[in-house]
N, CA, C and O atoms as a GROMACS GRO file, in nm:
protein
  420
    1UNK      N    1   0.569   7.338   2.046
    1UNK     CA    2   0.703   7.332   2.098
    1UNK      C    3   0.733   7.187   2.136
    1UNK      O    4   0.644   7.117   2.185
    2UNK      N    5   0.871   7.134   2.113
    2UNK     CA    6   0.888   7.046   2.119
    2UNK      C    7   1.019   7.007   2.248
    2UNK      O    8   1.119   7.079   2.247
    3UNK      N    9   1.012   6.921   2.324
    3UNK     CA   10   1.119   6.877   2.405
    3UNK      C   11   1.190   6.778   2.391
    3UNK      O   12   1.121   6.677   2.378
    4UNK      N   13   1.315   6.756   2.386
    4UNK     CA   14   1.381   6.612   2.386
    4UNK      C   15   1.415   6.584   2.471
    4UNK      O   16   1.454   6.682   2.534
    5UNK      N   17   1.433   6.448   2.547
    5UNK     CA   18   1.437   6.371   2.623
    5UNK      C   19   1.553   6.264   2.614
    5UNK      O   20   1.515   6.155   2.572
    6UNK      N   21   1.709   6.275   2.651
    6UNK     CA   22   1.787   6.184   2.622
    6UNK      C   23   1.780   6.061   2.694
    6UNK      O   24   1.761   6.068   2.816
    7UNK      N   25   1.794   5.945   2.638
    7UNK     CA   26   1.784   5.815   2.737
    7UNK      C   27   1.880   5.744   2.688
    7UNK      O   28   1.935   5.790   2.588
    8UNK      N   29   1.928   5.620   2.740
    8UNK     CA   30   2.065   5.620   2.763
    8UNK      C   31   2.028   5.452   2.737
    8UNK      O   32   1.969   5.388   2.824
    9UNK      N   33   2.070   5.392   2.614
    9UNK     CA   34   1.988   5.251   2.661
    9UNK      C   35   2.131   5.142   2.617
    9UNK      O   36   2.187   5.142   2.508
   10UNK      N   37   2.168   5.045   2.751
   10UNK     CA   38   2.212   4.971   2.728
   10UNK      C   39   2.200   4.846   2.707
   10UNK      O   40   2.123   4.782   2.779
   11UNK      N   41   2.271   4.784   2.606
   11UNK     CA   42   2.246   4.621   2.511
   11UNK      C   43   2.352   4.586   2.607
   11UNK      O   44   2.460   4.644   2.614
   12UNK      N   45   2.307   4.468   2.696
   12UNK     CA   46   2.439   4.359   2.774
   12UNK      C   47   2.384   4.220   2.635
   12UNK      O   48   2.274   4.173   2.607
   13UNK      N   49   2.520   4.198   2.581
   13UNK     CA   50   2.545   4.053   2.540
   13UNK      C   51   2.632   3.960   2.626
   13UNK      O   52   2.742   3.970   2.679
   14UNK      N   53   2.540   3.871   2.620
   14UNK     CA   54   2.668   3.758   2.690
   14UNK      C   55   2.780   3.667   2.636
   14UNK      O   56   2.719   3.561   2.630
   15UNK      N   57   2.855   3.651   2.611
   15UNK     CA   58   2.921   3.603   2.529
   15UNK      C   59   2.964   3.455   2.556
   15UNK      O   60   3.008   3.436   2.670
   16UNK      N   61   2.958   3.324   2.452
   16UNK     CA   62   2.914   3.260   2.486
   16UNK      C   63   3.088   3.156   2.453
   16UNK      O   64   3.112   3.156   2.332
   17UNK      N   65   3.154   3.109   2.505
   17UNK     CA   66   3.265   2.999   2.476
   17UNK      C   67   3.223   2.818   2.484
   17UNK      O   68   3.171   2.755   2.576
   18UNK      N   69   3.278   2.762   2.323
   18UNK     CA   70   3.231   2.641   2.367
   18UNK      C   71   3.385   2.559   2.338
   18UNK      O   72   3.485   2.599   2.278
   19UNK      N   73   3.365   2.464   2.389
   19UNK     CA   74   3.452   2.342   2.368
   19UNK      C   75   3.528   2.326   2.243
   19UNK      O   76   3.461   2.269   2.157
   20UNK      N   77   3.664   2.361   2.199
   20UNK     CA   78   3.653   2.294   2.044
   20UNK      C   79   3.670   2.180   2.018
   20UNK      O   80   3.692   2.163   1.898
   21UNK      N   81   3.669   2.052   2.105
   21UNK     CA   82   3.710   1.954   2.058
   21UNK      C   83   3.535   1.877   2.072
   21UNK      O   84   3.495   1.813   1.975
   22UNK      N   85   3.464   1.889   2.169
   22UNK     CA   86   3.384   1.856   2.210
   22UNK      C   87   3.262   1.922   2.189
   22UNK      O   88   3.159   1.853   2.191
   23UNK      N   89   3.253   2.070   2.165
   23UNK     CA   90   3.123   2.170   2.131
   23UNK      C   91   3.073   2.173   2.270
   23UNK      O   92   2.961   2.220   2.246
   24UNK      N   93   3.075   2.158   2.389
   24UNK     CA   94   3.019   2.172   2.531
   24UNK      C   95   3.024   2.330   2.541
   24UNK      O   96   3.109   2.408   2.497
   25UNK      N   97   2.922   2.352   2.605
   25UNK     CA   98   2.947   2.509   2.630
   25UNK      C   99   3.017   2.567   2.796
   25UNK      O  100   2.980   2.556   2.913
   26UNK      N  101   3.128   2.626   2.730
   26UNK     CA  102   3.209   2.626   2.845
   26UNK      C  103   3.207   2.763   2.992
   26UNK      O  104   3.233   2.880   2.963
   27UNK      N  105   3.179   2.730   3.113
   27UNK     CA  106   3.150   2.874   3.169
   27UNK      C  107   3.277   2.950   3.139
   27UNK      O  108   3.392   2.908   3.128
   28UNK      N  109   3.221   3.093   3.128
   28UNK     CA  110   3.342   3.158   3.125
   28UNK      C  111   3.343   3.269   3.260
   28UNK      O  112   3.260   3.359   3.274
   29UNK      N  113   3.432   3.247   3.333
   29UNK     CA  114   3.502   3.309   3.484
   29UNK      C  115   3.605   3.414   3.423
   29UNK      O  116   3.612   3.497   3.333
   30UNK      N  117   3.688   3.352   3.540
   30UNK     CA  118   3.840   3.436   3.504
   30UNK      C  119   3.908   3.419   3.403
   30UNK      O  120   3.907   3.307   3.351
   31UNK      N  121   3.962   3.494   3.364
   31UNK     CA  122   4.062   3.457   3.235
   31UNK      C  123   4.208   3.347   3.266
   31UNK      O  124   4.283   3.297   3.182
   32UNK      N  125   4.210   3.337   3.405
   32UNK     CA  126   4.294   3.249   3.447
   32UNK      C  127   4.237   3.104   3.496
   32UNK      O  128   4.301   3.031   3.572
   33UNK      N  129   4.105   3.070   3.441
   33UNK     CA  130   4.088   2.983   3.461
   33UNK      C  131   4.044   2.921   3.342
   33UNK      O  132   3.977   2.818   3.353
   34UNK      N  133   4.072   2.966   3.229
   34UNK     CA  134   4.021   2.908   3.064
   34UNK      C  135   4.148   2.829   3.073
   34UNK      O  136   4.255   2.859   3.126
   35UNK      N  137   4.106   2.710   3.001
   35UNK     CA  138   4.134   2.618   2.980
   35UNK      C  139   4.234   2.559   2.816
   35UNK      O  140   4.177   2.484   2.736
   36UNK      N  141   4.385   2.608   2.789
   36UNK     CA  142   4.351   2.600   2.650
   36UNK      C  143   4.492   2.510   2.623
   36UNK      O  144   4.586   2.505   2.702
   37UNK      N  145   4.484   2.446   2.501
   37UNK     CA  146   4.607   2.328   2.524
   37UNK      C  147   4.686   2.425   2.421
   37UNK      O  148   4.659   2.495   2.323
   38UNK      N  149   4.838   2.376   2.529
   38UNK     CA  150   4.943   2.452   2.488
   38UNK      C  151   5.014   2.463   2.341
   38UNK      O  152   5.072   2.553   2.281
   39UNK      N  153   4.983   2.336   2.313
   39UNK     CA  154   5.055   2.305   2.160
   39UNK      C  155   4.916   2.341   2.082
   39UNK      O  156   4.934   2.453   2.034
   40UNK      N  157   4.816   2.306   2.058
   40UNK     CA  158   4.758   2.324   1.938
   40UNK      C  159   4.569   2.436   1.938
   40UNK      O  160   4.468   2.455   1.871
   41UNK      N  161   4.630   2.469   2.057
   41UNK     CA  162   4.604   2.636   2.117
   41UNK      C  163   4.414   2.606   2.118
   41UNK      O  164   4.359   2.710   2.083
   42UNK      N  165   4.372   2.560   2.130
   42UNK     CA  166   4.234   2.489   2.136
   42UNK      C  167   4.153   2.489   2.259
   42UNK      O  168   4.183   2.424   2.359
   43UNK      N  169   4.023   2.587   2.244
   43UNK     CA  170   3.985   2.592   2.386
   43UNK      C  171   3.935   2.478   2.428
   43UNK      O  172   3.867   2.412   2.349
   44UNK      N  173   3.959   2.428   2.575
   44UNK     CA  174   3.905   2.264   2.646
   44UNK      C  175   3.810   2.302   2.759
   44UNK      O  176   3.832   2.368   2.861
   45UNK      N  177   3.702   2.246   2.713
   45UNK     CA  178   3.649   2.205   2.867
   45UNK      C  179   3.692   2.100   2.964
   45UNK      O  180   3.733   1.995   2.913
   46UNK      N  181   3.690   2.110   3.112
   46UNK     CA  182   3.709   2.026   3.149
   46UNK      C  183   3.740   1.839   3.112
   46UNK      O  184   3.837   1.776   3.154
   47UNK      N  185   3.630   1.787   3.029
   47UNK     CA  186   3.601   1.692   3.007
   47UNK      C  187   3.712   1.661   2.881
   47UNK      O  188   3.733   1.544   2.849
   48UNK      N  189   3.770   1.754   2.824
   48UNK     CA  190   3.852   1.732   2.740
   48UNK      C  191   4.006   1.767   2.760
   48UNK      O  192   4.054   1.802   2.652
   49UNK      N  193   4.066   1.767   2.828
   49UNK     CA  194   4.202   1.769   2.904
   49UNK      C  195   4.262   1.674   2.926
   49UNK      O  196   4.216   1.603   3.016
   50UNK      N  197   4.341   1.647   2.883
   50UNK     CA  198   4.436   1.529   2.806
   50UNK      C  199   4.547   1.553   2.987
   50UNK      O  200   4.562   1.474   3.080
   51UNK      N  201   4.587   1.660   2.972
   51UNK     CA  202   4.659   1.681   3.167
   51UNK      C  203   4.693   1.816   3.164
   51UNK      O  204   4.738   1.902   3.088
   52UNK      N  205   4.658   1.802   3.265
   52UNK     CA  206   4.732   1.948   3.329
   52UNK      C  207   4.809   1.934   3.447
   52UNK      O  208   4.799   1.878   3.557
   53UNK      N  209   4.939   2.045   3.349
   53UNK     CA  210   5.070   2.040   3.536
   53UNK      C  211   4.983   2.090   3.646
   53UNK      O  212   4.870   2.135   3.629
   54UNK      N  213   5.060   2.077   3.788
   54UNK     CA  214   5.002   2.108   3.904
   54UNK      C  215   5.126   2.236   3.940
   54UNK      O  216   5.217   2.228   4.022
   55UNK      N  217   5.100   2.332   3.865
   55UNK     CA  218   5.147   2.509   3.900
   55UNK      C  219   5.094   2.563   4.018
   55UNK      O  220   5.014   2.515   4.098
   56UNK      N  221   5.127   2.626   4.017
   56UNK     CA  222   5.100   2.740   4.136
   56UNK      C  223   5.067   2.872   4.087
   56UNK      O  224   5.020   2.963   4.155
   57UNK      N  225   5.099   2.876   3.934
   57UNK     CA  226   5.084   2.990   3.880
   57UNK      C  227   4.891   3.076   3.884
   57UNK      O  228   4.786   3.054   3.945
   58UNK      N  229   4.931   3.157   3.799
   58UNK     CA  230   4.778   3.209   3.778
   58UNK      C  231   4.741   3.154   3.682
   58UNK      O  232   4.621   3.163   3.658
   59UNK      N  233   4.812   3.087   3.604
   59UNK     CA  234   4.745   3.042   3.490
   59UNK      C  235   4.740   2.890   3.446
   59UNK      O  236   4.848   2.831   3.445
   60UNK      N  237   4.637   2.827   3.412
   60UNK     CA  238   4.661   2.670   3.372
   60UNK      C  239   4.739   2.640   3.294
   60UNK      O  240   4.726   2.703   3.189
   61UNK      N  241   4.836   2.555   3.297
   61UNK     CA  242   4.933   2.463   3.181
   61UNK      C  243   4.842   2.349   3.128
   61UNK      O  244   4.855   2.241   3.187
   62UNK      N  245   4.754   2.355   3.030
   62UNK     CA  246   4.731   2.220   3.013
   62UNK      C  247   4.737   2.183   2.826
   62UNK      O  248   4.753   2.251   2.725
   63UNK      N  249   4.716   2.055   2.850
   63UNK     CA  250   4.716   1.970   2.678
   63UNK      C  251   4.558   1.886   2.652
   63UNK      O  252   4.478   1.847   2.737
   64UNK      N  253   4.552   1.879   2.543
   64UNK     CA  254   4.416   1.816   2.519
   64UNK      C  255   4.479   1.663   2.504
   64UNK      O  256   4.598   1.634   2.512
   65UNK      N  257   4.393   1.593   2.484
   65UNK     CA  258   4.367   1.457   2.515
   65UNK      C  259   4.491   1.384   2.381
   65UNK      O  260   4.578   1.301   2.410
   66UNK      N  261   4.467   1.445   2.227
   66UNK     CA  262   4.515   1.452   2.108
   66UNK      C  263   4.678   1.471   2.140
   66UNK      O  264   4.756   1.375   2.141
   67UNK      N  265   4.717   1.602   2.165
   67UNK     CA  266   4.846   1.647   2.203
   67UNK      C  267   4.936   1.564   2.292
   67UNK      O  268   5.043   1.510   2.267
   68UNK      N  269   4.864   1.568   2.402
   68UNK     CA  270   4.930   1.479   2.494
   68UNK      C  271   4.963   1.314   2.458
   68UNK      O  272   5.061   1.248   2.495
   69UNK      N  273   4.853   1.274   2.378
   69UNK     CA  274   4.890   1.135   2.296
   69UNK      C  275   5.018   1.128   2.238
   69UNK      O  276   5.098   1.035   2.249
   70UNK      N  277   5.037   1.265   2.156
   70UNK     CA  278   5.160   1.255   2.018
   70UNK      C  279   5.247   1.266   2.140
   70UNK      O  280   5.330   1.175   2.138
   71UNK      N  281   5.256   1.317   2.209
   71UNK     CA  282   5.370   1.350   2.324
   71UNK      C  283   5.417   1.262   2.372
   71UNK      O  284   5.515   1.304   2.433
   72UNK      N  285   5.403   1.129   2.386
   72UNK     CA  286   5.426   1.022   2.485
   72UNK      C  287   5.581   1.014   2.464
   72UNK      O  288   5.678   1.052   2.529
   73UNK      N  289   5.560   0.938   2.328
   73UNK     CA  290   5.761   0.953   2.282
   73UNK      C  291   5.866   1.056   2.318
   73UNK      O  292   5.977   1.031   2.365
   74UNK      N  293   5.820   1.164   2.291
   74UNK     CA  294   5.874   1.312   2.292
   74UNK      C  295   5.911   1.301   2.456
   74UNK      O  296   6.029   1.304   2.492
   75UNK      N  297   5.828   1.291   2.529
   75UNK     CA  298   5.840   1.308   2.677
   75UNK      C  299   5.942   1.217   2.708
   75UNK      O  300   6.052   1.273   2.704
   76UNK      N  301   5.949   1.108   2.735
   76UNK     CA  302   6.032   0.977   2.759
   76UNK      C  303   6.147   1.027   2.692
   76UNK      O  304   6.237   1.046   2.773
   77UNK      N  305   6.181   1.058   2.564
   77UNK     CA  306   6.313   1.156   2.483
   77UNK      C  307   6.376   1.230   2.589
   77UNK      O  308   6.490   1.219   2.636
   78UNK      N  309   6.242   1.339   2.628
   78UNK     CA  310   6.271   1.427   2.681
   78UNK      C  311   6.332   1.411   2.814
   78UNK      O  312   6.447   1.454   2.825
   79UNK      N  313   6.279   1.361   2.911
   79UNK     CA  314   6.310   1.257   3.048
   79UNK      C  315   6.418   1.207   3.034
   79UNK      O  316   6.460   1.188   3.148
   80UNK      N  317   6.496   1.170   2.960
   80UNK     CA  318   6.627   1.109   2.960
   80UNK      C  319   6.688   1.196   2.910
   80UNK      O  320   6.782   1.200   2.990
   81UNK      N  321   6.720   1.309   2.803
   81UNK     CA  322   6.784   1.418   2.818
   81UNK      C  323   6.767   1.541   2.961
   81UNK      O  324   6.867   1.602   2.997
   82UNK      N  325   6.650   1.561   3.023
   82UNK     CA  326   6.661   1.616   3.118
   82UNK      C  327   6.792   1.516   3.263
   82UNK      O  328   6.886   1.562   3.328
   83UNK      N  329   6.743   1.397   3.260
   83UNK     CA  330   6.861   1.304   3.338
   83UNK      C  331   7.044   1.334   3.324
   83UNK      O  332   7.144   1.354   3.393
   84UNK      N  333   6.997   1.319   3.184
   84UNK     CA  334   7.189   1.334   3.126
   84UNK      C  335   7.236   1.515   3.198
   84UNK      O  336   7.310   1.540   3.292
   85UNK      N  337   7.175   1.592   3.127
   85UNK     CA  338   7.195   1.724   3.183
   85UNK      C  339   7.237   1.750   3.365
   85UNK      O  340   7.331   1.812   3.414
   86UNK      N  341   7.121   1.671   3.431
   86UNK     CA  342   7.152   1.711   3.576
   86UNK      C  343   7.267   1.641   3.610
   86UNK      O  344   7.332   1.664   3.712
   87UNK      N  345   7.304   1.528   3.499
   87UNK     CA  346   7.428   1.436   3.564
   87UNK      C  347   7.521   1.534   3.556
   87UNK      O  348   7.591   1.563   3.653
   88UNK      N  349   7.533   1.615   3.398
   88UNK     CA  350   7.591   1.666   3.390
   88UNK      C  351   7.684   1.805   3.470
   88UNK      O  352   7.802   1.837   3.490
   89UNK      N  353   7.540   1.861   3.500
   89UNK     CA  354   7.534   1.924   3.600
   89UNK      C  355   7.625   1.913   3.747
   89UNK      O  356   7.695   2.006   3.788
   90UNK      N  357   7.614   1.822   3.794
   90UNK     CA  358   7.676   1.764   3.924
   90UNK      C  359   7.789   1.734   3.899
   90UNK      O  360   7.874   1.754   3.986
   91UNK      N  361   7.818   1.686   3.795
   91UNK     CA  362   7.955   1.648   3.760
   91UNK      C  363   8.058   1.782   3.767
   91UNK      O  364   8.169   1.780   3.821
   92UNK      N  365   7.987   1.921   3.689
   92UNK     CA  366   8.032   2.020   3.677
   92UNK      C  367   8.086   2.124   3.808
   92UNK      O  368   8.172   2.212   3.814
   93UNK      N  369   7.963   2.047   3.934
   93UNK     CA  370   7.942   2.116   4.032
   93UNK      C  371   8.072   2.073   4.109
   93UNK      O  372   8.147   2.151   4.167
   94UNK      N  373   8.100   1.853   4.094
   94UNK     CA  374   8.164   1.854   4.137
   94UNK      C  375   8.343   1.922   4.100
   94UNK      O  376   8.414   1.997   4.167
   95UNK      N  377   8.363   1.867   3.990
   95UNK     CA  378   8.483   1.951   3.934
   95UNK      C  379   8.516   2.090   3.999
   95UNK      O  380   8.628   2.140   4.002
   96UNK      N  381   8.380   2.157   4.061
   96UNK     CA  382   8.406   2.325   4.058
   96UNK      C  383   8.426   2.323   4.212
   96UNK      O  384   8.487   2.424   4.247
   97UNK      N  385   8.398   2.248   4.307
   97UNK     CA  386   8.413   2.240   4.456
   97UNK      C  387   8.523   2.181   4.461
   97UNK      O  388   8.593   2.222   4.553
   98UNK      N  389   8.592   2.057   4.366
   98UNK     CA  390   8.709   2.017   4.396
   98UNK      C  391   8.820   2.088   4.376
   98UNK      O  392   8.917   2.074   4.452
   99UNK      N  393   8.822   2.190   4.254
   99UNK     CA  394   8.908   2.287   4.210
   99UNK      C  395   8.929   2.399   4.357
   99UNK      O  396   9.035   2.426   4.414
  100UNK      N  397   8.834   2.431   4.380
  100UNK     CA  398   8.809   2.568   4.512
  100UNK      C  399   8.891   2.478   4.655
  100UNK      O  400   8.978   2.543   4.714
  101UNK      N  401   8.864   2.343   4.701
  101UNK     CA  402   8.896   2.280   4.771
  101UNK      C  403   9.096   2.261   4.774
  101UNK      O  404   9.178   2.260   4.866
  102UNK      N  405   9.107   2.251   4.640
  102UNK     CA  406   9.270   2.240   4.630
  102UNK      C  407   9.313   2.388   4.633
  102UNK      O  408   9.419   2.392   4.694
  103UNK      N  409   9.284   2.488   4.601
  103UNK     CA  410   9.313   2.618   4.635
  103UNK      C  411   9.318   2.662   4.743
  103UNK      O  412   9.391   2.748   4.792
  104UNK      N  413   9.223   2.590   4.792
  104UNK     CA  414   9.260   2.671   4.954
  104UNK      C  415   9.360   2.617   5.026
  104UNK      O  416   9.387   2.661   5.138
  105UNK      N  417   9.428   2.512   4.970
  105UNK     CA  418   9.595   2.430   5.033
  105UNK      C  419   9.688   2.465   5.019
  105UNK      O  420   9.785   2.404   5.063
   0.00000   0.00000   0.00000
């Protein structure tokens, strides 16, 4: 006569993330603390982070070292269209307080 005996056997793998720009092997934590540049979607270790905004969010904003290079122009573009807009802005704001201001006369 024979008996069976079920056993229950578990395989833990660890799974391992490295650097793509660099090959460093990267710890992996929270998922809100991976590291990955926004434009050309590339996981970074520390050592390879071109910048990261200062959020508040749960999640990192950052660019690799590469990205953030091509960006320089783009930004400065960008910085002076964000300027024109808020002028714009105020200008709009003022027009809309001066209009409300003569109405009430």
């Amino acid at each position: 006569m024979y008996t069976y005996e079920e056993k229950v056997i578990t395989i833990t793998a660890k799974a391992k993330k490295y650097c793509d720009v660099c090959g460093t092997e990267i710890r992996i934590g929270m998922a809100c603390s991976a590291a990955v540049c926004e434009y050309c979607e590339r996981d970074l270790c520390d050592k390879c982070i071109g910048y990261e905004e200062d959020t508040s969010g749960d999640y990192r904003t950052v660019w690799c070292k590469s990205c953030w290079d091509i960006g320089k122009d783009y930004r400065k573009q960008m910085d002076s269209l964000n300027k024109t807009i808020e002028s714009l802005q105020k200008k709009w704001q003022k027009e809309a307080l001066e209009k409300i201001e003569k109405e009430k006369k």
